[in-house]
Kinemage of the C-alpha trace (Angstrom):
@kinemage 1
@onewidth
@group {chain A} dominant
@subgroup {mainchain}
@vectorlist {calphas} color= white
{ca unk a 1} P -4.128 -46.794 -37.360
{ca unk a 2} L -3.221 -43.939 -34.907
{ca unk a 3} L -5.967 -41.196 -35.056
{ca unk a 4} L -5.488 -37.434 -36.882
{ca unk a 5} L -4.236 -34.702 -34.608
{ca unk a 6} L -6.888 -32.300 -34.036
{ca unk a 7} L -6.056 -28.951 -35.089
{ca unk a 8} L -5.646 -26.254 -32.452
{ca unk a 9} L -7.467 -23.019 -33.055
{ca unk a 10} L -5.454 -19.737 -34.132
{ca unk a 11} L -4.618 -17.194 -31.100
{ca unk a 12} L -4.933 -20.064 -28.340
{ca unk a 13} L -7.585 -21.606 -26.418
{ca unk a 14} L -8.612 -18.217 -24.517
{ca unk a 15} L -10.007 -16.820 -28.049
{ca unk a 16} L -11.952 -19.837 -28.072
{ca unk a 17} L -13.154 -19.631 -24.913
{ca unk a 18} L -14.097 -15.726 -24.194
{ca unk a 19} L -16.832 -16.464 -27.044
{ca unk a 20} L -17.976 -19.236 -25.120
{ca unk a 21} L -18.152 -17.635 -21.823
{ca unk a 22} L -19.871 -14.790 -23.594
{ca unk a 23} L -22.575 -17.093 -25.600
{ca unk a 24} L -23.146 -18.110 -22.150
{ca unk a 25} L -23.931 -14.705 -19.539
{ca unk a 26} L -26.044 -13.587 -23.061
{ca unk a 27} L -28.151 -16.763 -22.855
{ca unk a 28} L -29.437 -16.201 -19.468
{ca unk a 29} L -31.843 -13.738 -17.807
{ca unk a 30} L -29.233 -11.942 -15.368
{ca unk a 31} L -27.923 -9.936 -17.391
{ca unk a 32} L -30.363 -8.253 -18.804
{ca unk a 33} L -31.836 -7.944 -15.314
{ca unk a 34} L -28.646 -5.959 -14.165
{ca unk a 35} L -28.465 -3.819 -16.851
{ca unk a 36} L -32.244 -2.564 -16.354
{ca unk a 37} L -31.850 -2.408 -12.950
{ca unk a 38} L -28.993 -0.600 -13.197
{ca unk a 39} L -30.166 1.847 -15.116
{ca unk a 40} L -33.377 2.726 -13.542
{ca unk a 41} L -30.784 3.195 -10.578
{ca unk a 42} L -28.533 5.251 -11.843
{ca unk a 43} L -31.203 7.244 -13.439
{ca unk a 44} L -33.310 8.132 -9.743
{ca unk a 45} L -30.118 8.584 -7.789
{ca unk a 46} L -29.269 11.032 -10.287
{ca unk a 47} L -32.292 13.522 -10.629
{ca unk a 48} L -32.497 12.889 -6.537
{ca unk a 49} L -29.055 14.370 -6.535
{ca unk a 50} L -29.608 16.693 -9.089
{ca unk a 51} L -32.378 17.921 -6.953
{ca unk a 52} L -30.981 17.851 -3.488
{ca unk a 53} L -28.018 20.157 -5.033
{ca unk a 54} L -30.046 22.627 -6.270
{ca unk a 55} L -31.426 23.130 -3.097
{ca unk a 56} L -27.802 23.539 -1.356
{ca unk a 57} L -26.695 25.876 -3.773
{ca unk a 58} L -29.748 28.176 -3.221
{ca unk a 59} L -28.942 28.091 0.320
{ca unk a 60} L -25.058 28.802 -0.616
{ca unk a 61} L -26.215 32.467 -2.416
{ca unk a 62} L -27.705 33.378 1.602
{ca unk a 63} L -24.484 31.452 3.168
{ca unk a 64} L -20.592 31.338 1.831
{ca unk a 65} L -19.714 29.175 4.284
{ca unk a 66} L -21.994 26.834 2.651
{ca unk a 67} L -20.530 27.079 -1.275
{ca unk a 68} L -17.343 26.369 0.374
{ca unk a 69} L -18.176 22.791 1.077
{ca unk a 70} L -20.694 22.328 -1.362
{ca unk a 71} L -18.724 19.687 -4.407
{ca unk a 72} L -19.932 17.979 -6.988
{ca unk a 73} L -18.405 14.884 -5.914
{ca unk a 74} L -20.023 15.018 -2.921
{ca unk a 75} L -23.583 15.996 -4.093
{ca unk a 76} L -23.564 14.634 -7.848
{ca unk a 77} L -21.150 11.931 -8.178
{ca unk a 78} L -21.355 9.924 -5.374
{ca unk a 79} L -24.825 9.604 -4.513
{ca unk a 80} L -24.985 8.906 -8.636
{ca unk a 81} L -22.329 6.014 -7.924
{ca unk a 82} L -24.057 4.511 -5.466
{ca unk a 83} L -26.516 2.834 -7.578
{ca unk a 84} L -23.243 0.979 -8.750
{ca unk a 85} L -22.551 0.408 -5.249
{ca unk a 86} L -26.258 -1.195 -5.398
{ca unk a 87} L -25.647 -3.484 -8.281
{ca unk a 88} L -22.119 -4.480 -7.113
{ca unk a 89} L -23.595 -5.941 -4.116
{ca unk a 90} L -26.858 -7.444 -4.737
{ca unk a 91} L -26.881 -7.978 -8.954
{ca unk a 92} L -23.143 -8.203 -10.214
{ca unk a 93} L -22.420 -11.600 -7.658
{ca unk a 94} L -25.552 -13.880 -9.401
{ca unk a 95} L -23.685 -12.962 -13.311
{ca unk a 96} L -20.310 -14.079 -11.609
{ca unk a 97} L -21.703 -17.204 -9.751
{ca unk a 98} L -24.009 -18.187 -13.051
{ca unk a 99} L -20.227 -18.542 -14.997
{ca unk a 100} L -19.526 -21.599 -12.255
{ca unk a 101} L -22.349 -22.667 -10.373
{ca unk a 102} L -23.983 -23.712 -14.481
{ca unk a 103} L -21.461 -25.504 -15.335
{ca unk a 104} L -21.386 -27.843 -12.598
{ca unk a 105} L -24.818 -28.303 -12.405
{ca unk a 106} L -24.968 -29.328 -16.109
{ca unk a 107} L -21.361 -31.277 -15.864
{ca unk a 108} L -20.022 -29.119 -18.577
{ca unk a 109} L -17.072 -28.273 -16.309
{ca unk a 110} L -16.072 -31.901 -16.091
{ca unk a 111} L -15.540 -31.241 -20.130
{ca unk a 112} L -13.931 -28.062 -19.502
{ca unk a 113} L -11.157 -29.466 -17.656
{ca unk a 114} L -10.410 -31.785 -20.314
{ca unk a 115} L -9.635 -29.485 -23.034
{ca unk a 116} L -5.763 -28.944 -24.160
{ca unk a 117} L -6.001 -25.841 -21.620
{ca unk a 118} L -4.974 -24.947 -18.458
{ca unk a 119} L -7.618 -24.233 -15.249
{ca unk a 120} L -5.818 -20.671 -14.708
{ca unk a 121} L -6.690 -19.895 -18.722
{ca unk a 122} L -10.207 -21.069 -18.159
{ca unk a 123} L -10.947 -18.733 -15.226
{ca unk a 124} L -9.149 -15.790 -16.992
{ca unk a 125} L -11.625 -16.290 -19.554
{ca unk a 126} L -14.179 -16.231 -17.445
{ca unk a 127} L -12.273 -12.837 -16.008
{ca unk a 128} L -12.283 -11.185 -19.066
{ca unk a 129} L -15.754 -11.695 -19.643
{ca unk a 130} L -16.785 -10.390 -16.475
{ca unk a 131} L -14.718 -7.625 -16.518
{ca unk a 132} L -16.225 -6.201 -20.022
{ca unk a 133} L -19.916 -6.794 -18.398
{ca unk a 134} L -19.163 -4.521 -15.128
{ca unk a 135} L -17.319 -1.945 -17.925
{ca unk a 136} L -20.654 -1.722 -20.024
{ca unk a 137} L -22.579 -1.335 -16.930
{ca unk a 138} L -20.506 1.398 -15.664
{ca unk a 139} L -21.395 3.450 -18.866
{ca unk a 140} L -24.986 4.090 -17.531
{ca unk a 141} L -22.507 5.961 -14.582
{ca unk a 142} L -20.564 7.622 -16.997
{ca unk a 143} L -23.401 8.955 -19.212
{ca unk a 144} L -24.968 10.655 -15.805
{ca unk a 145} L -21.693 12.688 -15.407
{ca unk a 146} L -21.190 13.555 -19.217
{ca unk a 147} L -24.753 14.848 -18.938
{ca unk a 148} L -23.771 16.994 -16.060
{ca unk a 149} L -20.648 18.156 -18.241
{ca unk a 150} L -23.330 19.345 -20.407
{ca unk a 151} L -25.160 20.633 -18.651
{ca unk a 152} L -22.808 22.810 -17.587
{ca unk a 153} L -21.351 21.611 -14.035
{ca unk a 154} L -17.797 21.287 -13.067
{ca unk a 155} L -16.427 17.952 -13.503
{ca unk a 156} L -12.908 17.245 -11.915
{ca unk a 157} L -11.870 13.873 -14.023
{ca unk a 158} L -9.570 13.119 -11.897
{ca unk a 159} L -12.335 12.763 -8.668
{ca unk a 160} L -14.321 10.539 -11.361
{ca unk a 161} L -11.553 8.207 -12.112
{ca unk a 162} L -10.460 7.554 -8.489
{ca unk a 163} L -14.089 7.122 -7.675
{ca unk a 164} L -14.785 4.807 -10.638
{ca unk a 165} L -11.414 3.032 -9.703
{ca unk a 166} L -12.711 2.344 -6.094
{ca unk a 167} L -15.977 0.938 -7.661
{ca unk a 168} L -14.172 -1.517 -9.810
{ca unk a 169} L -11.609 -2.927 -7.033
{ca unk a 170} L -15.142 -3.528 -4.545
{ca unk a 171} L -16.390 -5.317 -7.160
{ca unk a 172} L -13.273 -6.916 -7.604
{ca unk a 173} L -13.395 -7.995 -4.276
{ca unk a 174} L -17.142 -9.358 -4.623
{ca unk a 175} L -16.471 -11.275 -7.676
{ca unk a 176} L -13.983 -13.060 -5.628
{ca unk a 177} L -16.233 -13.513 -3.096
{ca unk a 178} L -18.815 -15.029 -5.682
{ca unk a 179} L -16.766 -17.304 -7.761
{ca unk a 180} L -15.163 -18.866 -3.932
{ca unk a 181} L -19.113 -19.457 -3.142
{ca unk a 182} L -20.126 -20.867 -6.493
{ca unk a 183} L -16.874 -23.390 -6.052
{ca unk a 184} L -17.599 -24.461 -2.325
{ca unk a 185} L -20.964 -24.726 -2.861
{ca unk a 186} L -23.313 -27.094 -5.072
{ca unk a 187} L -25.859 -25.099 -6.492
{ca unk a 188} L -26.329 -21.498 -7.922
{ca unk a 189} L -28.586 -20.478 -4.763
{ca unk a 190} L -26.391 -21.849 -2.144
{ca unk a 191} L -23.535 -19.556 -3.619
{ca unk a 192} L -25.780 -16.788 -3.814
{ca unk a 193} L -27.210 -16.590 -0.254
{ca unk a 194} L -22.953 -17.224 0.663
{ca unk a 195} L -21.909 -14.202 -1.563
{ca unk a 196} L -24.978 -11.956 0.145
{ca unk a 197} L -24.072 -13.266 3.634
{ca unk a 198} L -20.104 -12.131 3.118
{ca unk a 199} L -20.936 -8.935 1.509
{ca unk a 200} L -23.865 -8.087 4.336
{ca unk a 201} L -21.766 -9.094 7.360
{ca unk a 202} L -19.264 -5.911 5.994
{ca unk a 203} L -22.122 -3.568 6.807
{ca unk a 204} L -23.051 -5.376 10.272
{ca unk a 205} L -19.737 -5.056 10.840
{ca unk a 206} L -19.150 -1.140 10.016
{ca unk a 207} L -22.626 -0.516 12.211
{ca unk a 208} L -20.898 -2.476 14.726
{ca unk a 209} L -17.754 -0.717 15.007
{ca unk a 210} L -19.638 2.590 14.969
{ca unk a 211} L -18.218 4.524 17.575
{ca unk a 212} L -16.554 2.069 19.063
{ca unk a 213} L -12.662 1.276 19.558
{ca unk a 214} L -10.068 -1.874 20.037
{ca unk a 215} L -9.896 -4.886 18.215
{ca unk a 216} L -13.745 -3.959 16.661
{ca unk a 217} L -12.180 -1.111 15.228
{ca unk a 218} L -9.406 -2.095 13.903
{ca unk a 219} L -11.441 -5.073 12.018
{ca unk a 220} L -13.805 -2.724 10.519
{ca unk a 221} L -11.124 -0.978 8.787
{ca unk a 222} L -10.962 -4.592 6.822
{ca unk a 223} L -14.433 -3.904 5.292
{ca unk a 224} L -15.282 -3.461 1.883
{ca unk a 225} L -17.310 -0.060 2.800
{ca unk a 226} L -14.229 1.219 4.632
{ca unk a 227} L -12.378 0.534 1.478
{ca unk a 228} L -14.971 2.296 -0.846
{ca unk a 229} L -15.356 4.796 1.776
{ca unk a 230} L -11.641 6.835 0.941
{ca unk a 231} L -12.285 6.642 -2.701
{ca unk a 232} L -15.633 8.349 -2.498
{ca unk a 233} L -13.830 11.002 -0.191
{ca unk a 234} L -11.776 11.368 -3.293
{ca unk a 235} L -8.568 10.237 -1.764
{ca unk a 236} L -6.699 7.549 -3.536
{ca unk a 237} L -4.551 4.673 -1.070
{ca unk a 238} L -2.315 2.486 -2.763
{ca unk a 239} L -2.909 0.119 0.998
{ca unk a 240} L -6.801 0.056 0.102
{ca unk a 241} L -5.689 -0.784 -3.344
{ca unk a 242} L -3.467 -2.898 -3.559
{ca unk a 243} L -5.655 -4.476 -0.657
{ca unk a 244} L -8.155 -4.974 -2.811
{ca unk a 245} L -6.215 -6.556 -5.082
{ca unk a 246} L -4.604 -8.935 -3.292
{ca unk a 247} L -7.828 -10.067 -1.930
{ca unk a 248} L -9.687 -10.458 -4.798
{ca unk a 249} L -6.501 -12.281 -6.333
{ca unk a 250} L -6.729 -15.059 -3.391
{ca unk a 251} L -10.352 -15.153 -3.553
{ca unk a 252} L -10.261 -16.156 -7.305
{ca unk a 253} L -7.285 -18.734 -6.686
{ca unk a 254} L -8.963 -20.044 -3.974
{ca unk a 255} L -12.100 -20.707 -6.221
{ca unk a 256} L -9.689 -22.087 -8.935
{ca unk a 257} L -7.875 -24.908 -6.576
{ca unk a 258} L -11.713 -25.620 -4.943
{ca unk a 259} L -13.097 -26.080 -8.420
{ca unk a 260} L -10.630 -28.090 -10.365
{ca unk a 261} L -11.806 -31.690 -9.805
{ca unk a 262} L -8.783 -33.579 -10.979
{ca unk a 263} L -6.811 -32.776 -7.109
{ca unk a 264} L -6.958 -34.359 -3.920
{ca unk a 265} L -9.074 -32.787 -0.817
{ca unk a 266} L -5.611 -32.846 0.783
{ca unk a 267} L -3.540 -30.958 -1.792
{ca unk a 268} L -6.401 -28.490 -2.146
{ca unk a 269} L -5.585 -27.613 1.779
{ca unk a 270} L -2.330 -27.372 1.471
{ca unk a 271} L -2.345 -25.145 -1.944
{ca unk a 272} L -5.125 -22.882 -0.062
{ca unk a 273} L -2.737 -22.331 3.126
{ca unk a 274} L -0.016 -21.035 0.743
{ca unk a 275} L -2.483 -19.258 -1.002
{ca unk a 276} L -3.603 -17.076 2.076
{ca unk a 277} L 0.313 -17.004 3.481
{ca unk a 278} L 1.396 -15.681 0.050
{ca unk a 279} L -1.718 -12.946 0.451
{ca unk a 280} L -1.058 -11.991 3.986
{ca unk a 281} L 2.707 -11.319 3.569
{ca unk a 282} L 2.352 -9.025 0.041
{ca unk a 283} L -0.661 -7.200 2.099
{ca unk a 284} L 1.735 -6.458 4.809
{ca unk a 285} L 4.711 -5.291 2.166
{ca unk a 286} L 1.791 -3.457 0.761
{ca unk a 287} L 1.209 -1.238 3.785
{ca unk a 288} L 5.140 -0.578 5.084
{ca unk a 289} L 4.630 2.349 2.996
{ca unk a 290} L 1.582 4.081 1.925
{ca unk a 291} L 0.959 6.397 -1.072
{ca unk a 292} L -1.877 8.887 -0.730
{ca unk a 293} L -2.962 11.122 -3.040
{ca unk a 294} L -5.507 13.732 -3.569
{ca unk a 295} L -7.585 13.771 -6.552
{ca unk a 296} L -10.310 16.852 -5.312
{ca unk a 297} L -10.080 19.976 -6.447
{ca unk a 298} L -10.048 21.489 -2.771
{ca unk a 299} L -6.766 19.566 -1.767
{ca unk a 300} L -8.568 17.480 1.407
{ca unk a 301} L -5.898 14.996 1.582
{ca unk a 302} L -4.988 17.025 5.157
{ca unk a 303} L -8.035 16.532 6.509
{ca unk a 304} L -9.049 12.823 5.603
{ca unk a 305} L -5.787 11.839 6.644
{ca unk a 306} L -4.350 12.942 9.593
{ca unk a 307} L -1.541 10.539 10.223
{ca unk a 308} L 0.163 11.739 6.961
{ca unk a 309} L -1.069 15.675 7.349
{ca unk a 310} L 1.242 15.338 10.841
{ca unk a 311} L 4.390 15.374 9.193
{ca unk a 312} L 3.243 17.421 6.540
{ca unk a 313} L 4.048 21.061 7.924
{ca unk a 314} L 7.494 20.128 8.888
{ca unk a 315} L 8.384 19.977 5.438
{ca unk a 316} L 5.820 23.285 4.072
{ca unk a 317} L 7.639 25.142 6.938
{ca unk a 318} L 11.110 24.449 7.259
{ca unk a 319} L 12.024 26.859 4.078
{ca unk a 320} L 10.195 29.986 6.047
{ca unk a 321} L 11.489 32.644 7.583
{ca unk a 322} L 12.744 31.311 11.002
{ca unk a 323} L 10.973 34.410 13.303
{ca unk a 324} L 7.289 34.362 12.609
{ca unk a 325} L 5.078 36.424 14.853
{ca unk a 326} L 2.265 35.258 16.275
{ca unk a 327} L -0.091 37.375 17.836
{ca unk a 328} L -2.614 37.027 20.614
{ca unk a 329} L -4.990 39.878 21.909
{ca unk a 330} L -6.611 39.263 25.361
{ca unk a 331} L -9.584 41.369 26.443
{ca unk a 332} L -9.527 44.408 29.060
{ca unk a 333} L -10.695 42.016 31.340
{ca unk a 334} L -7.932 39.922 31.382
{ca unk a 335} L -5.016 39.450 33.847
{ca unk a 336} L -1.610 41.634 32.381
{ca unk a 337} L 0.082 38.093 33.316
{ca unk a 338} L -2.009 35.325 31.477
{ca unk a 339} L -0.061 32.537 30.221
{ca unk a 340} L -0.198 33.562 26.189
{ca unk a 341} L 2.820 31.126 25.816
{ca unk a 342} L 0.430 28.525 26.437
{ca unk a 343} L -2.845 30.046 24.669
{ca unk a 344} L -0.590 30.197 21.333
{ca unk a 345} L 1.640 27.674 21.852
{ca unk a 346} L -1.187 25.204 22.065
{ca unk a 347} L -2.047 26.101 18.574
{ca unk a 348} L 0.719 25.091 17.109
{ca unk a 349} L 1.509 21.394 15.577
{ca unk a 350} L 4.578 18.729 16.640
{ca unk a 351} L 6.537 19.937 19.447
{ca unk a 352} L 6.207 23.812 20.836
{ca unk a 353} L 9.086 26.021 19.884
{ca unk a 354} L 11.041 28.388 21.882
{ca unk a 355} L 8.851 31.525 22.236
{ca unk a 356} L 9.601 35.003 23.059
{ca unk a 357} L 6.834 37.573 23.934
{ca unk a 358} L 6.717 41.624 23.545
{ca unk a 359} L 3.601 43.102 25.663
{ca unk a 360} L 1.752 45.867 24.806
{ca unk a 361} L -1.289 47.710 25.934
{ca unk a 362} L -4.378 48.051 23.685
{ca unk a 363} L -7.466 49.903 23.408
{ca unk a 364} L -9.417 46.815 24.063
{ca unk a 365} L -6.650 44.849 26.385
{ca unk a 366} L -3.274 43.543 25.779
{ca unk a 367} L -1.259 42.648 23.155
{ca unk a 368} L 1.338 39.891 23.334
{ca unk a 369} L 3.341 39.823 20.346
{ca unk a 370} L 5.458 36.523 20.086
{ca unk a 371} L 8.468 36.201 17.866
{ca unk a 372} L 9.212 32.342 17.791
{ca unk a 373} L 12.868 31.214 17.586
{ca unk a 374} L 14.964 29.437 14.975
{ca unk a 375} L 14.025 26.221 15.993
{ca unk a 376} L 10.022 26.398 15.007
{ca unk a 377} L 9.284 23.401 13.119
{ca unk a 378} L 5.888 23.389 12.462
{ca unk a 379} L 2.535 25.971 12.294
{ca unk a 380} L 1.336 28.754 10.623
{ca unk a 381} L 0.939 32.061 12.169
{ca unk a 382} L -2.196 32.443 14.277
{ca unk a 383} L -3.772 34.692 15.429
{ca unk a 384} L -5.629 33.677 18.758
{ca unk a 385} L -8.153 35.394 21.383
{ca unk a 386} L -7.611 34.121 24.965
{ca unk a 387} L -9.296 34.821 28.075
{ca unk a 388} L -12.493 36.179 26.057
């Protein structure tokens, strides 16, 4: 007598099992313990920055050149956002590794993998889940800047969504770091002293690199702060994230083939090595050509990135008028014959154009007046002192 078919549930196995993986971050203590955390936080880091910017902006009523750099990304948001920053790297990693790490101490996962399911729905369960707990504990963020709004500070969405963005792909990026830990090792504190270890040799690493150059350099530019760094500068890369992405992608895939127990130590090398090829060649496709773009309200995308700003006035200045005059007054005490070419010339971006100079006697000196040829590709007129 052949046995009755069990009936599969409506809408597929991941409905079934996002209310399982839900039932089981609610049943234990880490949760909770984020979420207060977070918000006492979120809650000091605010007033503190409330506080701080107050002060600036008193000084910026004595000083303009102080309201022109004071921003309330730079004084509200970020310093707010860091308490994120805090939770994504010390609290979020122990919610992630309990998902794992509790089910193969309690050989549920050995059940698990029996089910009528695949491994890769099991962990995007497990991915959904965890993805809805970082969104609710964002909202404690969220609230601090709609209580700026009204309050009555300037909020540029657009900073707040890049910045929120860079938040999520770092904790992307740890959550990959945390599931790899809770599949390598055998209990919950083992992965959790791995995951703190990872995310703490980033910092050693960006006070290492500090002022330093070669090969150092270059590998702190890998780090996680580097990464969160551009965001909270308000400049969006689509290198950092897609980056980000691709790394916490192979993380999670690596913690999938290291957790599944029904595969061979053997195939789970070989899977991992075209895991991290795959990774490696879409992360250099990634960066053949970078997008930037500048979510501030005070356009600093020239600034923060200089490589791009290069090319930049080749394009803002080849529609001008050809002869632009630059001019350069030199003191009474200067020589009739100092080399202006160079004073202004130097001044100028990408390769110097042709220059022509008219000299004239002032008051206070000389006046070279310089009428640059039709093949100026680059720079705004100046207007220089030499020889003070």
């Amino acid at each position: 007598m052949s046995s009755p078919e069990i009936p599969q549930p409506r809408g597929g196995p991941l409905l079934v099992l996002v209310p399982k993986e839900w039932r089981d971050i609610l049943a234990g203590h880490t949760l909770w313990a984020l979420f207060l955390l977070l918000s006492a936080l979120v809650g000091y880091s605010y007033t503190q920055a409330i506080s701080l910017y107050g002060e600036a902006s008193k000084l910026a009523q004595q000083l303009p050149e102080v309201a022109r750099s004071l921003s309330p990304l730079d004084g509200v948001f970020v310093p707010t956002f860091g308490a994120l920053y805090l939770a994504n790297t010390f609290l979020f990693p122990f919610v992630a590794i309990r998902t794992v790490a509790r089910e193969k101490q309690t050989g549920s996962l050995k059940l698990l993998l029996q089910l009528p399911c695949s491994l890769t729905t099991v962990v995007t369960a497990k991915l959904f889940v965890l993805l809805a707990v970082w969104l609710i504990a964002a909202v404690s963020c969220l609230s601090a800047v709609a209580l700026w709004s009204l309050s009555g500070g300037h909020v540029g969405w657009a900073e707040v969504a890049n910045l929120l963005l860079g938040h999520l792909l770092y904790a992307a990026v740890v959550v990959g770091i945390a599931l790899l830990a809770a599949a390598l090792a055998e209990s919950s504190a083992t992965a959790a002293i791995l995951t703190l270890a990872a995310t703490l040799a980033f910092w050693v690493l960006d006070f290492a690199a500090a002022g330093e150059g070669g090969l150092l350099k270059n590998l702190s530019n890998l780090s996680l702060t580097t990464l969160l760094r551009g965001f909270e500068q308000g400049v969006f890369s689509s290198t950092a994230a897609l980056g980000a992405l691709i790394a916490s992608a192979l993380l999670i895939s690596l913690a999938g083939i290291w957790v599944d127990l029904r595969i061979t130590l053997a195939r789970k090398l070989v899977t991992s090595s075209l895991a991290v090829v795959l990774a490696v060649g879409l992360a250099a496709g990634a960066a053949i050509r970078p997008v930037y773009v500048d979510t501030t309200q005070d356009a600093r995308l020239p600034m923060r990135q200089p490589s791009q700003a290069s090319t930049s006035p080749c394009r803002c200045w080849s529609g001008l008028h050809p002869r632009i005059p630059v001019t350069s007054t030199l003191s009474a005490r200067s020589c009739p014959s100092c080399d202006a070419r160079f004073a202004i010339s130097s001044l100028l971006r990408n390769p110097k154009p042709d220059l022509a100079f008219l000299r004239t006697q002032t008051a206070t000196g000389w006046s070279f007046i310089s009428m640059t040829a039709s093949k100026l590709r680059a720079g705004p007129p100046v207007r220089a002192r030499c020889c003070p």
